[in-house]
C-alpha positions as a Markdown table, in Angstrom:
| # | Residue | x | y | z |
|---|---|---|---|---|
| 1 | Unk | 22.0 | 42.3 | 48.3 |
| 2 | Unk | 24.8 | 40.9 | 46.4 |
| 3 | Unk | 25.0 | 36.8 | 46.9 |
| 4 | Unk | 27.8 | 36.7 | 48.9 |
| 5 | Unk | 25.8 | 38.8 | 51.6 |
| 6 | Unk | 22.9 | 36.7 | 50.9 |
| 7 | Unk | 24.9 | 33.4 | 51.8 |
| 8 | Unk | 26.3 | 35.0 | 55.0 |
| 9 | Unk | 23.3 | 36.1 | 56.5 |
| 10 | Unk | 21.9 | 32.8 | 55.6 |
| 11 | Unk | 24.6 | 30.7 | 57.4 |
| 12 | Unk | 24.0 | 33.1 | 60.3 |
| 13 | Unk | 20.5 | 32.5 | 60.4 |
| 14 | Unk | 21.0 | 28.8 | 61.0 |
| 15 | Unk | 23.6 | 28.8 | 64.0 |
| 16 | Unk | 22.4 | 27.3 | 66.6 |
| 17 | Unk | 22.1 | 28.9 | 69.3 |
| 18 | Unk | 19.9 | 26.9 | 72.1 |
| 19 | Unk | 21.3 | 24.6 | 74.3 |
| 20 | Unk | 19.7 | 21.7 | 76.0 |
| 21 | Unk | 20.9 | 19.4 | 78.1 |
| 22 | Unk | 19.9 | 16.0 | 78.9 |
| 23 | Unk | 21.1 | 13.0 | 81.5 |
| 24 | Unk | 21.8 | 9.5 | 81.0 |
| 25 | Unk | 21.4 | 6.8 | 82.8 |
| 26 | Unk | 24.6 | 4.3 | 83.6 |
| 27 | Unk | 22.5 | 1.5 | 80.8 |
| 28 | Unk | 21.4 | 4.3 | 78.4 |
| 29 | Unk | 25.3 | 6.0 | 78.3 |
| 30 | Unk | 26.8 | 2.6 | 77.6 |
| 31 | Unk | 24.5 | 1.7 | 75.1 |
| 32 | Unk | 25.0 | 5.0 | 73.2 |
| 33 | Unk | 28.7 | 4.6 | 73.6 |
| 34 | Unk | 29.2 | 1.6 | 72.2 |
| 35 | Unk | 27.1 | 2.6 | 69.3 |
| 36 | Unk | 29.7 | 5.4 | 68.6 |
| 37 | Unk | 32.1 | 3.3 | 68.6 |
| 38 | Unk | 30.9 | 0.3 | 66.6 |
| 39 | Unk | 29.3 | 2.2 | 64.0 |
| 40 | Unk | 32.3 | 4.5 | 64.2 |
| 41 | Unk | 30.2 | 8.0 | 64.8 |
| 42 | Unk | 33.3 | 10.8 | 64.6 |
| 43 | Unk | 30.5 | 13.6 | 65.7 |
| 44 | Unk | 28.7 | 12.6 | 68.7 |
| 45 | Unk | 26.8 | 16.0 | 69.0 |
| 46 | Unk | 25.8 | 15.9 | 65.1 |
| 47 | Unk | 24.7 | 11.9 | 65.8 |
| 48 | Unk | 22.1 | 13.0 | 68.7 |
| 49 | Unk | 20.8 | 15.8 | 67.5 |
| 50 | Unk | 20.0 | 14.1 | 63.6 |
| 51 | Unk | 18.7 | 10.8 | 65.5 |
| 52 | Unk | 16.4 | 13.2 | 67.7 |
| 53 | Unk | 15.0 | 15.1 | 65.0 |
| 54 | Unk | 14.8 | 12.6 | 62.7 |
| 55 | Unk | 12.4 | 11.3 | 65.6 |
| 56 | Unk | 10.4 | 14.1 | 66.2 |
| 57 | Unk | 9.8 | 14.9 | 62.2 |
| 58 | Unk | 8.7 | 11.2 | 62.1 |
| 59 | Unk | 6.5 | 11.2 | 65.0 |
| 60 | Unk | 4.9 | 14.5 | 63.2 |
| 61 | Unk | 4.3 | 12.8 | 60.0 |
| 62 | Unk | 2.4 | 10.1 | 61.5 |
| 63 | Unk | 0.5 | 12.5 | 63.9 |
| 64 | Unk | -0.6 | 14.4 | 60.5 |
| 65 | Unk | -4.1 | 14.2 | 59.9 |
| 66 | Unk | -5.1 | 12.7 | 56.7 |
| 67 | Unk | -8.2 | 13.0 | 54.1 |
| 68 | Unk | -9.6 | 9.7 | 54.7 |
| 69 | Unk | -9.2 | 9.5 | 58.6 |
């Protein structure tokens, strides 16, 4: 495979493809929405997603066990 073909099946490897959904409370909606806009997020989707993985990859390094525990 040439590099081009190798790029392109790359990029389609990582499209995402699962959906989830989740609901907000009246408090938690405002909140995030005035986050948006004072920190001037121009991607909501890409905001929530980075801020939940960030999270989660966080959460797993601390969970990691280490050699002297």
């Amino acid at each position: 495979m040439n590099k081009s073909r190798k790029a392109v099946k790359l990029q389609r490897d990582k499209l995402r493809k699962h959906k989830h959904l989740f609901i907000l409370n009246d408090a938690e909606n405002n909140a995030l929405n005035r986050y948006i806009s004072q920190y001037r997020v121009s991607n909501k989707s890409k905001f929530i997603r980075e801020t939940l993985m960030q999270a989660i990859l966080k959460k797993f390094e601390e969970d990691t066990p280490t050699l002297f525990d």
